[in-house]
N, C-alpha and C positions, 0 to 999 in steps of 0.2 A: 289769146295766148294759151298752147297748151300745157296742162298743168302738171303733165307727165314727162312731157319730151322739151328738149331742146336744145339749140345747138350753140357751144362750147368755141371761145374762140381763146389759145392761148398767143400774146403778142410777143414776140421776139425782138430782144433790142439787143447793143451792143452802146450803153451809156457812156459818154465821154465826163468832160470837167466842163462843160457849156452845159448848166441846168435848164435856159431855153431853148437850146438846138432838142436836149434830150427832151423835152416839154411837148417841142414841135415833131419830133417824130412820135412819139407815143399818140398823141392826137392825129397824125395821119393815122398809123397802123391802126385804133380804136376803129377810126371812121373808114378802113376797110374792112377788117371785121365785121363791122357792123351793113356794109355796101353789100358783105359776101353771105346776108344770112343770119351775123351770131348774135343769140340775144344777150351772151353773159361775153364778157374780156375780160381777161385777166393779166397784168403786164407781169412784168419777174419783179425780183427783189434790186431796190437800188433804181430803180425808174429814173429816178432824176439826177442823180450822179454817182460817176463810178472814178472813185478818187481815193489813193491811197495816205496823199498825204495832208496829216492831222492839220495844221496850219489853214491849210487852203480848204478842206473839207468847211471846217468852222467858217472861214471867210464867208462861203458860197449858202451856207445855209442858214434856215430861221425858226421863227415861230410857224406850226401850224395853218393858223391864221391867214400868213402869208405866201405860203408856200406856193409859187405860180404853177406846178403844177399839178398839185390839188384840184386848186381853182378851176385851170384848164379843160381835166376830166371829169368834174363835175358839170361841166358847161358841154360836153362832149356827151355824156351820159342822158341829160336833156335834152339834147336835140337830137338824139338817135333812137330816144325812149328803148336804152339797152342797160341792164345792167351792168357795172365797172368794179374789177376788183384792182386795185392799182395794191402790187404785190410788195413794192413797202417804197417808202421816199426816206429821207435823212431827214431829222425833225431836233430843233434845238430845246435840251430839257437841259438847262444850267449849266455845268461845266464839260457835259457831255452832250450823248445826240441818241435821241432812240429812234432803232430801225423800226418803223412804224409802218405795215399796212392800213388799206383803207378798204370798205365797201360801202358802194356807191348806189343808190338807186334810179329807177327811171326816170325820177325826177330830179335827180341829179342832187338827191339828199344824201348826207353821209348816214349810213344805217347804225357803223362799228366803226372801230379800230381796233387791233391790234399790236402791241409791241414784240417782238421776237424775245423768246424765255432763252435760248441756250448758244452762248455768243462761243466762236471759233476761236480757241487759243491753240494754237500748233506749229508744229515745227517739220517740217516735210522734210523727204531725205533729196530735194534736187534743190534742196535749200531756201525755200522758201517759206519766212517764218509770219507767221498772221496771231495778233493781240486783240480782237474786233474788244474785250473787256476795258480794254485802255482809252476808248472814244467811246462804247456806246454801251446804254445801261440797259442789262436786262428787263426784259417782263413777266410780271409774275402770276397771271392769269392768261389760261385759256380761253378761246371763243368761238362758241359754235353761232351762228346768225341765219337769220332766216334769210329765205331768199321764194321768190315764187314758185321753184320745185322741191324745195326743201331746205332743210339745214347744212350749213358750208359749215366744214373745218377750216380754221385760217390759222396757218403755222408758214414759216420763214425759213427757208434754204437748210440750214446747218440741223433746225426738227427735225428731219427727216429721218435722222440717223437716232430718236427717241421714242419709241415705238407705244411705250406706255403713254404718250403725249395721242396719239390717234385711236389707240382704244377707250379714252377718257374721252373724247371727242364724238366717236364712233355710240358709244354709253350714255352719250346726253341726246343722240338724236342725230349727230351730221350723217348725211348720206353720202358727200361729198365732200373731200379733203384737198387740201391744195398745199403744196412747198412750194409757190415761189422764189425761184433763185439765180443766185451768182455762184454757181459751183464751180471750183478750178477745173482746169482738164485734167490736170492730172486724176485726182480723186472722181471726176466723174466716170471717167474712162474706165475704172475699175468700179464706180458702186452706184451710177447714179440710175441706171435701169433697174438694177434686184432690188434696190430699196423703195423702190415706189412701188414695183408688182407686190414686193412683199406686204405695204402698208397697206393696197388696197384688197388683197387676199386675206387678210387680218381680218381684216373687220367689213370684210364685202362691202367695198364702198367706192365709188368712182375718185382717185386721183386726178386733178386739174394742176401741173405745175409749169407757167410760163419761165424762160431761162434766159440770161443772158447768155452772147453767143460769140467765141472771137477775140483778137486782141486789141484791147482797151487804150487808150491812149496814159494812160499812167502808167503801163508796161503790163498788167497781170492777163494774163488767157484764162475766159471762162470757156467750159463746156459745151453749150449750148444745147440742142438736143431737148427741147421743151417736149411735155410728154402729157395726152390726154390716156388713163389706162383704167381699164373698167373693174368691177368685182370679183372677175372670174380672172383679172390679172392681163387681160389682153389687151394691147395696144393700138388704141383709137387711132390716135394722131401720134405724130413725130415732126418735131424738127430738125434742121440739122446745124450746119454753124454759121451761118445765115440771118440777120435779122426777117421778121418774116409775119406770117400769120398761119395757123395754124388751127385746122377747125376739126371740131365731131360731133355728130348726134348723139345724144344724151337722152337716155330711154329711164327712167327713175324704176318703172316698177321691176327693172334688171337685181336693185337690190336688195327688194326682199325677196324674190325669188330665187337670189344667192345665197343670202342670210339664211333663207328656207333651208337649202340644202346642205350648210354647213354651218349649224349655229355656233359660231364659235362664242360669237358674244351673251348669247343667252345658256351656255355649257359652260363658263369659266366659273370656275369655281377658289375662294380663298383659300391661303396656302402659309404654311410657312415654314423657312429654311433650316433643319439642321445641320449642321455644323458638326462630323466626328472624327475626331482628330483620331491617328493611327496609335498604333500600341509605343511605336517608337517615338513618337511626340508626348505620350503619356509617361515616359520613362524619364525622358530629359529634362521633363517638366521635375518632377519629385526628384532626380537625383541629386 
């Protein structure tokens, strides 16, 4: 294997409320990826189900341990001798559920995990309002993990929009960042391209983010539009709203030859903010 290049498969799904249906597609698409070339997959966020409600969400999920489609992918990662990022499953931690990534090796070892740090509380103006705090518990650590071209950032859908989360990443060593996600359309449709060019521009580093795609059998529409996009901000691969598969060559030494030419990360310098209130906030204050 070469220790510079390689190619990048992001896999597109479109998860329902059947955690084996979605099990048994993500193990197809893995093992066409992997048919078409790719030595890394990565799925999106939510792999194994995409379920709004609380009730049935807890019915359908478990321990870790158990999770069949863990299982599955690691049994898929060894017989393809490819590495697997499965981009998060639903994982039962007590009276909640944490969104939990996994990275998988080619021998079908878990390397990491991750839990997603910054959960979506919002209120949209076509009315549609999201608590993800109310089911699922934050995480409170970042992870960068090695991988055989380097070190992977692994950050979860809603990171994307936390920029200090990929410079910290970026700062310990990832060459490579990934948001896998379930972003609405609405919100993708206005931010979900500038915010990935802008994260790997930042920190000259290849973004990897698989997506779901389409409307979901619970009722919500993801984005889709899975997106491989390199240092210099350009757009490898593309998906569109399609579950799918989706591949790029990945050339490593791109990034320090970007890093080269823009150090942002080795030019930043400590800072800090003051605060100078006008003459007229000084007056009202004493009067």
């Amino acid at each position: 294997m070469n220790p510079t290049r390689f190619t990048a498969a992001c896999i597109q799904m479109r998860s329902g409320r059947d955690v084996l249906k979605n099990r048994d597609d993500a193990v197809a698409l893995v093992r066409q990826a992997a048919d078409q070339g790719a030595h890394f997959a990565q799925t999106p966020e939510m792999t194994s189900l995409v379920c709004r409600d609380r009730a049935e969400l807890f019915s359908k999920v478990g321990p870790e341990a158990q999770d069949p489609v863990l299982a599955a992918l690691r049994q898929v990662a060894r017989e393809r001798g490819i590495v697997v990022q499965i981009g998060s499953i639903a994982v039962k931690e007590g009276d909640k559920v944490a969104n939990r990534a996994f990275l998988i090796d080619r021998d079908g070892e878990i390397i990491t995990s991750y839990d997603k740090i910054h959960l979506y509380d919002v209120d949209l103006p076509n009315g549609e309002s999201w608590r993800e705090s109310a089911t699922y518990t934050g995480g409170a650590s970042a992870v960068a993990a090695e991988t055989p071209w380097g070190y992977l950032g692994m950050t979860i859908c809603y990171d994307v929009r936390f920029a200090a989360l990929y410079k910290a990443l970026a700062d310990n060593g990832a060459s490579f960042l990934s948001a896998p996600a379930a972003f609405t359309k609405q919100t993708g449709e206005a931010h979900w391209h500038v915010l990935h060019r802008a994260r790997a521009i930042e920190t000259g580093s290849f973004m990897i983010s698989a997506a779901q795609a389409g409307l979901h059998e619970d009722g919500r529409e993801t984005y889709g539009h899975s997106l491989i996009v390199d240092p210099w901000g350009r757009i490898l691969a593309e998906g569109g709203t399609e579950p799918g598969v989706f591949l790029a060559e990945i050339d490593t030494a791109l990034v320090t030859e970007v890093r080269g030419r823009i150090p942002t990360l080795k030019n930043a310098r400590p800072f800090k903010v003051e605060v100078v209130p006008t003459i007229e906030t000084d007056r009202a204050a004493t009067a």
